[in-house]
TIVO-2410 file (N, C-alpha, C; in nm, 3 decimals):
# residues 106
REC num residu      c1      c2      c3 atome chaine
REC   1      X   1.788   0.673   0.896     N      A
REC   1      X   1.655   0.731   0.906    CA      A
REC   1      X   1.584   0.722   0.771     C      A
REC   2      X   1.437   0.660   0.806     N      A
REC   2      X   1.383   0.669   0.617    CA      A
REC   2      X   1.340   0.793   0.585     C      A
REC   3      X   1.299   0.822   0.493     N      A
REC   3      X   1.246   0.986   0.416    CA      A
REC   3      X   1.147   0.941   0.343     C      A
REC   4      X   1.099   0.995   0.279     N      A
REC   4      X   0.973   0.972   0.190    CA      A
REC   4      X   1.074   0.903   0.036     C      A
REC   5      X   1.203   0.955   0.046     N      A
REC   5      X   1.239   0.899  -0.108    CA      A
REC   5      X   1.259   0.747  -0.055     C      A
REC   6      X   1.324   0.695   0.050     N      A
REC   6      X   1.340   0.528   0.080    CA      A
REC   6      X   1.194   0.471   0.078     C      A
REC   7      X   1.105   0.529   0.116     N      A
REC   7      X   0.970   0.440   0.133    CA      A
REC   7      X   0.924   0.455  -0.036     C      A
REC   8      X   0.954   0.561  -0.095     N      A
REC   8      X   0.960   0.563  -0.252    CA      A
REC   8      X   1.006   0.449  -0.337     C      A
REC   9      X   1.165   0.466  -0.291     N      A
REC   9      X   1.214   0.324  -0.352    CA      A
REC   9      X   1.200   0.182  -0.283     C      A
REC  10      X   1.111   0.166  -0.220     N      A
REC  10      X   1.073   0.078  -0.159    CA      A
REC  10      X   0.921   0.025  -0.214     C      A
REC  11      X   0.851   0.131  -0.243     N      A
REC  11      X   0.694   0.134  -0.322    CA      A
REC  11      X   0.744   0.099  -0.421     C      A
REC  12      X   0.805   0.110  -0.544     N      A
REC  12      X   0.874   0.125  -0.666    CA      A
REC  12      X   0.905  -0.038  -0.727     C      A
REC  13      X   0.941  -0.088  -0.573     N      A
REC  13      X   0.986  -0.244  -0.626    CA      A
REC  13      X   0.916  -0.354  -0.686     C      A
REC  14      X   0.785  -0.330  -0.634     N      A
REC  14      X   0.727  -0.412  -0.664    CA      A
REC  14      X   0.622  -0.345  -0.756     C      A
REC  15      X   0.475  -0.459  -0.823     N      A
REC  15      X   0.375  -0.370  -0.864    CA      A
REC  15      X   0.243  -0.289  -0.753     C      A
REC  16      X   0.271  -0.407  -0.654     N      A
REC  16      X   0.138  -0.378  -0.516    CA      A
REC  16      X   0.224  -0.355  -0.407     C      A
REC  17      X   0.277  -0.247  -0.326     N      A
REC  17      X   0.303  -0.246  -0.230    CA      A
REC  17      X   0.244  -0.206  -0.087     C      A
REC  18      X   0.255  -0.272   0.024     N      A
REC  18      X   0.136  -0.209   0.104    CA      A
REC  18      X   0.246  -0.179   0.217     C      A
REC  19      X   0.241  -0.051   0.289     N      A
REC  19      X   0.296  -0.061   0.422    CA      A
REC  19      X   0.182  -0.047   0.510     C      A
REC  20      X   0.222  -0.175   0.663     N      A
REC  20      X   0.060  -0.189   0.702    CA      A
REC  20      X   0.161  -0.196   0.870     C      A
REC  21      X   0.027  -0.218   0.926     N      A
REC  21      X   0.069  -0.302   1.063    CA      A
REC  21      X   0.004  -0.485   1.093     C      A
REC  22      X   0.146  -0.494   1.167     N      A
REC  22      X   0.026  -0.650   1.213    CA      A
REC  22      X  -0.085  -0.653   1.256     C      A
REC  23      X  -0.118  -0.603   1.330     N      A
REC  23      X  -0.233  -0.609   1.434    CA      A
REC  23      X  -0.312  -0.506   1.348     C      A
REC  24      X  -0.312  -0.416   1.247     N      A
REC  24      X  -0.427  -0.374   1.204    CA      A
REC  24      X  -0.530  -0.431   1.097     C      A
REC  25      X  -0.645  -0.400   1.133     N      A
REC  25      X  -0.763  -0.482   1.060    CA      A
REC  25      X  -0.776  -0.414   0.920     C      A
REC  26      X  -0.787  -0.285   0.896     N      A
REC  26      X  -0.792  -0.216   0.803    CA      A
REC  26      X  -0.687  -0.279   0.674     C      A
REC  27      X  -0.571  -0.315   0.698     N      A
REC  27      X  -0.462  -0.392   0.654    CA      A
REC  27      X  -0.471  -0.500   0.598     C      A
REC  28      X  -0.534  -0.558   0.726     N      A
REC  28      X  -0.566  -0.728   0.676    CA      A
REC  28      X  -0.676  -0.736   0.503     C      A
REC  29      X  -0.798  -0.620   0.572     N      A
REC  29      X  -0.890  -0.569   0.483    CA      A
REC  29      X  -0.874  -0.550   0.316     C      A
REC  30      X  -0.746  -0.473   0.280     N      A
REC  30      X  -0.709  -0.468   0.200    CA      A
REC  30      X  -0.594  -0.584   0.159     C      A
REC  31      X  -0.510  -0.623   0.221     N      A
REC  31      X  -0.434  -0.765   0.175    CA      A
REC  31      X  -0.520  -0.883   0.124     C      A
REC  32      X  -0.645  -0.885   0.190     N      A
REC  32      X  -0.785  -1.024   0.150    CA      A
REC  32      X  -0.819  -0.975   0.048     C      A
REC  33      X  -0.851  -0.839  -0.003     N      A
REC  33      X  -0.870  -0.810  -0.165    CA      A
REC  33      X  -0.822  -0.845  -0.202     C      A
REC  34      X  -0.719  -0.789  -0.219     N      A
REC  34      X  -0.567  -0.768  -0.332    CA      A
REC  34      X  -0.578  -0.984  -0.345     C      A
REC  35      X  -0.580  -1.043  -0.229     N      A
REC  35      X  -0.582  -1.155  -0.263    CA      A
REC  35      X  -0.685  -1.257  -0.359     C      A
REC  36      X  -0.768  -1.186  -0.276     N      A
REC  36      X  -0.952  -1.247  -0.370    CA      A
REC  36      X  -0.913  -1.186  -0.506     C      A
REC  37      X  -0.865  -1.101  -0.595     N      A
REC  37      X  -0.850  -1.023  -0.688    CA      A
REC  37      X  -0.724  -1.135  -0.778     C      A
REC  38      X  -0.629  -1.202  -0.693     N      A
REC  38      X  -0.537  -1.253  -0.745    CA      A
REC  38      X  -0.430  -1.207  -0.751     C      A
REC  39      X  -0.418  -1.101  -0.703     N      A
REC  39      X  -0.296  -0.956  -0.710    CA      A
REC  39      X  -0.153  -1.011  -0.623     C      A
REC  40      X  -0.069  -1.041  -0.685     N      A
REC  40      X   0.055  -1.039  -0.590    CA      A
REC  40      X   0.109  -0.905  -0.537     C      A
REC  41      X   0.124  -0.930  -0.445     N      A
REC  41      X   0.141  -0.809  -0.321    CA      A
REC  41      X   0.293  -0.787  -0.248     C      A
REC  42      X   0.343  -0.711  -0.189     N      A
REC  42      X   0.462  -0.707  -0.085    CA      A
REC  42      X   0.387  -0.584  -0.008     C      A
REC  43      X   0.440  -0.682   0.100     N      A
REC  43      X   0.361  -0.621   0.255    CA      A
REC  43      X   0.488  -0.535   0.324     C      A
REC  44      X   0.467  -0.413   0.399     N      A
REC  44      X   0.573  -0.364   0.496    CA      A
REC  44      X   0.495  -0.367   0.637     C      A
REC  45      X   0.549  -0.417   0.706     N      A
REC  45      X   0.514  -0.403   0.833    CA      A
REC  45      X   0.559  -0.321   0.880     C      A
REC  46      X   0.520  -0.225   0.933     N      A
REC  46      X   0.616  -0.107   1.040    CA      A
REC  46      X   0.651  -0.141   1.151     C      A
REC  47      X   0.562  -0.181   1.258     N      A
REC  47      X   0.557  -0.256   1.370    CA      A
REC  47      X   0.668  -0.376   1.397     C      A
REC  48      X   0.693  -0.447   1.285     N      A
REC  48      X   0.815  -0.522   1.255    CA      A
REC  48      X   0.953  -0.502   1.207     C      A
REC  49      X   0.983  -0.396   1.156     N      A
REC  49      X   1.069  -0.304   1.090    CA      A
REC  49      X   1.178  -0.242   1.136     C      A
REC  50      X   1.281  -0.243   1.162     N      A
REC  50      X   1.331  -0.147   1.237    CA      A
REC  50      X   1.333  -0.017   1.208     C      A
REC  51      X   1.358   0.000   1.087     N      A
REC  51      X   1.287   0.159   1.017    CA      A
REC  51      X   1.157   0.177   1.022     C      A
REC  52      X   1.051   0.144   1.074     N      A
REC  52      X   0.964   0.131   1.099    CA      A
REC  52      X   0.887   0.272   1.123     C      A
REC  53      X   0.921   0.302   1.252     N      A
REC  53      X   0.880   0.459   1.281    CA      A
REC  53      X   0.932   0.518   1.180     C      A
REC  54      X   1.033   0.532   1.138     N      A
REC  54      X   1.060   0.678   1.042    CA      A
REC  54      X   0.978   0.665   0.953     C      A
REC  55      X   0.969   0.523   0.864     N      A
REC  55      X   0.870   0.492   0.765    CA      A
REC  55      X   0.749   0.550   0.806     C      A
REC  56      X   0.716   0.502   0.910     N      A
REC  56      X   0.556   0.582   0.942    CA      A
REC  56      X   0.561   0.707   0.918     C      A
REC  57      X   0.648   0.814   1.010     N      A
REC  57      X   0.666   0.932   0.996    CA      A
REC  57      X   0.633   0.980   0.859     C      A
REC  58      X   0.725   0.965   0.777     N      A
REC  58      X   0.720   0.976   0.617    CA      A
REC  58      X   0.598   0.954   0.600     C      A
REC  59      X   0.542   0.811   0.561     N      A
REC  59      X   0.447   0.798   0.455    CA      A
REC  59      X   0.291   0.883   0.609     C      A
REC  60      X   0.295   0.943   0.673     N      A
REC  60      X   0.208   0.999   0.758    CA      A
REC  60      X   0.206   1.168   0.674     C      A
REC  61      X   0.315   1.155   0.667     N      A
REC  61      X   0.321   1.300   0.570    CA      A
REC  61      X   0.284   1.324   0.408     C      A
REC  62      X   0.309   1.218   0.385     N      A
REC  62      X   0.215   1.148   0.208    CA      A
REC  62      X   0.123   1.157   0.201     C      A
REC  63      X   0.096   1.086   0.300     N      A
REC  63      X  -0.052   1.052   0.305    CA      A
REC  63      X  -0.170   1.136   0.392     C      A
REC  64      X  -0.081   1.168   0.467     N      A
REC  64      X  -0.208   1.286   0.509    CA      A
REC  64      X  -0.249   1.300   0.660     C      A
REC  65      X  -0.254   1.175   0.698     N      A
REC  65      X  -0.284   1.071   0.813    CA      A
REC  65      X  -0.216   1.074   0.908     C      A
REC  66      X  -0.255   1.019   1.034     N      A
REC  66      X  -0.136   0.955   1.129    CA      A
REC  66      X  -0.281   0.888   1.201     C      A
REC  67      X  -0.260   0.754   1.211     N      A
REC  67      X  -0.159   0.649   1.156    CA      A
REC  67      X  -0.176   0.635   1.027     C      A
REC  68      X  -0.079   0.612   0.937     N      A
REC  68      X  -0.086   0.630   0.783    CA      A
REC  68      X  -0.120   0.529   0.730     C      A
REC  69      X  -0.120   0.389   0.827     N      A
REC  69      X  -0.145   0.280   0.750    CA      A
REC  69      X  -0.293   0.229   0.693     C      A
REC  70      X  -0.330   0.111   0.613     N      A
REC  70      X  -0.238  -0.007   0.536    CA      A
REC  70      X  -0.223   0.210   0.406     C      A
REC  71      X  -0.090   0.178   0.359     N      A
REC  71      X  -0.067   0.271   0.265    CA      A
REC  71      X  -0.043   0.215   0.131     C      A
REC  72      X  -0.096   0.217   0.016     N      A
REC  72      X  -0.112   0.138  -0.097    CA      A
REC  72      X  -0.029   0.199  -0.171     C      A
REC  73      X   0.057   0.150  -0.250     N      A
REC  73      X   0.132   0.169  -0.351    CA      A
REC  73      X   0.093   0.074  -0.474     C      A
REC  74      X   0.072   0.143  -0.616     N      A
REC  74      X   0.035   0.069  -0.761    CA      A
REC  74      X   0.145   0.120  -0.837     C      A
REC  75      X   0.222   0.041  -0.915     N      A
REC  75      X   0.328   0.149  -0.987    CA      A
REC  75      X   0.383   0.227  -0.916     C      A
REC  76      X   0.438   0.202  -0.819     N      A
REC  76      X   0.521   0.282  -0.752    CA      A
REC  76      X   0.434   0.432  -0.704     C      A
REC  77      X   0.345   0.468  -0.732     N      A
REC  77      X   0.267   0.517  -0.752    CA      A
REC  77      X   0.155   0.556  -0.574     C      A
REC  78      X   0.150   0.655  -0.481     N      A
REC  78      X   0.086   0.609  -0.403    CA      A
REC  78      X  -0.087   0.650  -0.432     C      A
REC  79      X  -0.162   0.542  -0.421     N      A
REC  79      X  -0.314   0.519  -0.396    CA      A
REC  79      X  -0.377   0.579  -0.304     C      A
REC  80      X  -0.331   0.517  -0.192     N      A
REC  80      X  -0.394   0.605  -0.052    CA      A
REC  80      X  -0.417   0.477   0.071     C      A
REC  81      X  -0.501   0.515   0.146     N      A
REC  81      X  -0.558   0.405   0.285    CA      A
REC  81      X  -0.647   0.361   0.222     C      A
REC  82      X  -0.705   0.284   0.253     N      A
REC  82      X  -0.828   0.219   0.268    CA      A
REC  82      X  -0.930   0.219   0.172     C      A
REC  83      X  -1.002   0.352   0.221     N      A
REC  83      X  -1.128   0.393   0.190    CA      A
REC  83      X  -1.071   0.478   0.011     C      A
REC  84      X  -0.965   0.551   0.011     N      A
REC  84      X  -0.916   0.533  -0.115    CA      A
REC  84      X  -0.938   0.380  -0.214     C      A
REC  85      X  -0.851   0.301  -0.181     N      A
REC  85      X  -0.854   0.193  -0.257    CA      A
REC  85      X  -1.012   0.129  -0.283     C      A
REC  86      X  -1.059   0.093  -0.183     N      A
REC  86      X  -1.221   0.071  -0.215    CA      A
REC  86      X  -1.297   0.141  -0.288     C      A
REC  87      X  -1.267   0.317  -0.260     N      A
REC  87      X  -1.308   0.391  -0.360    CA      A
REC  87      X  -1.304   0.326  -0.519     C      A
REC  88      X  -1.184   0.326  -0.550     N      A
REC  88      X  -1.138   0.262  -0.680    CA      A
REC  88      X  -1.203   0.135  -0.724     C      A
REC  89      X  -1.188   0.033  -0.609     N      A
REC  89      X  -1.263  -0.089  -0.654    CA      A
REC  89      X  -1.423  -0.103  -0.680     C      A
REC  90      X  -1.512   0.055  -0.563     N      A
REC  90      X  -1.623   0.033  -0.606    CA      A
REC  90      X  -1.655   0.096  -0.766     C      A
REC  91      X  -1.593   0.199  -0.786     N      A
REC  91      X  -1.607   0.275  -0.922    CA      A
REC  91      X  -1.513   0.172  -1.014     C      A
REC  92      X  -1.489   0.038  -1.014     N      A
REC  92      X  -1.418  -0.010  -1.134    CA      A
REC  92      X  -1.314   0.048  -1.167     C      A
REC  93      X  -1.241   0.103  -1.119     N      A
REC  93      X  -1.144   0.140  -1.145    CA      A
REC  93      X  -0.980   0.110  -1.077     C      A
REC  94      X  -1.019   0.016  -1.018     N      A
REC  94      X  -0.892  -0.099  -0.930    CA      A
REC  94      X  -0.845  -0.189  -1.010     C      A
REC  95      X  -0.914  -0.229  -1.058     N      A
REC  95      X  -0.870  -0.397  -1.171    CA      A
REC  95      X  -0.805  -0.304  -1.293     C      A
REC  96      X  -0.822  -0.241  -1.362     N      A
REC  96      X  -0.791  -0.153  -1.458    CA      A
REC  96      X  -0.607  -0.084  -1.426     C      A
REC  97      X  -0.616  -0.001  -1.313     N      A
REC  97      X  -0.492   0.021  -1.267    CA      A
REC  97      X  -0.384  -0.051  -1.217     C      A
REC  98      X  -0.456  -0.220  -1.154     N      A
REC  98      X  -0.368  -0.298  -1.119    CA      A
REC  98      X  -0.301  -0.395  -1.277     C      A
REC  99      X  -0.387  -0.362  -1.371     N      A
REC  99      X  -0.363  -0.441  -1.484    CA      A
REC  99      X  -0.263  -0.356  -1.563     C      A
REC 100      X  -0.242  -0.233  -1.555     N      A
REC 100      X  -0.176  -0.121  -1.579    CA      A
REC 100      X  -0.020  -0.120  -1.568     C      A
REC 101      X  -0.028  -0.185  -1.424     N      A
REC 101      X   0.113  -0.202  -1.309    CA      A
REC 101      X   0.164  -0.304  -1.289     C      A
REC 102      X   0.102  -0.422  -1.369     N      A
REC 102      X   0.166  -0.533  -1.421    CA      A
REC 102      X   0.141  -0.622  -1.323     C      A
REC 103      X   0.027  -0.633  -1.199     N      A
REC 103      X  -0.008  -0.667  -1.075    CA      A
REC 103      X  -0.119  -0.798  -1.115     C      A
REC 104      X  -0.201  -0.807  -1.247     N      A
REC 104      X  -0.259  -0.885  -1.257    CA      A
REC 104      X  -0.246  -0.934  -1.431     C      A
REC 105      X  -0.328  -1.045  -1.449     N      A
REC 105      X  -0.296  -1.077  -1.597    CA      A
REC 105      X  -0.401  -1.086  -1.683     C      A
REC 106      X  -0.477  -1.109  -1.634     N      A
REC 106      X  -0.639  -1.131  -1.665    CA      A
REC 106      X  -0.705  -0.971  -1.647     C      A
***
C-alpha cells in the first residue's frame, strides 16, 4: 500500500516530478510546459500503476483535492495542480525554482 512517505520518495528522485493520468488534459497541460521550458521531467501515471489508487489516495490528501492530479513535485518538494504551477509561471517565479532544483540550466 503507498502512504504519502512512498509518493515522497518517489517525488524526491528526480528534480520535476509529476503524478498525472493518461487521459487527463490538465496533465498533458503541464507536461507541454515543463517541455516548451526545456525541463526534464518523470511522469507517474496512476491509471497505469499498480499502486496507483493508493498513490492517488495519498497525494489526494497532500494536496487537498480528489482527483489530485497532474500533482507537481520541484525538489522533492510538492508545488500543487495546475492552476498552482501556472500561478508560479505567471508571477515568474517557475523558471527561478526549477533552476533551484537542478531541472534547468539556463
Amino acid at each position: 500500500m503507498a502512504d504519502s512517505s512512498s509518493v515522497a520518495r518517489l517525488a524526491s528522485q528526480r528534480a520535476v516530478v509529476i503524478f498525472a493520468a493518461s487521459n487527463c488534459f490538465m496533465c498533458h497541460a503541464v507536461t507541454t510546459l515543463f517541455s516548451e521550458l526545456g525541463v526534464s521531467w518523470t511522469v507517474y501515471e496512476l491509471d497505469k500503476d499498480p499502486k496507483g489508487k493508493d498513490m492517488e489516495r495519498a497525494l489526494a490528501r497532500m494536496v487537498g483535492r480528489n482527483p489530485p492530479v497532474p500533482a507537481v513535485f520541484i525538489g522533492g518538494k510538492l508545488v500543487g495542480p495546475t492552476d498552482q504551477v501556472m500561478a508560479l509561471h505567471l508571477a515568474g517565479k517557475l523558471v527561478p525554482l526549477l533552476r533551484q532544483a537542478g531541472a534547468m540550466w539556463l
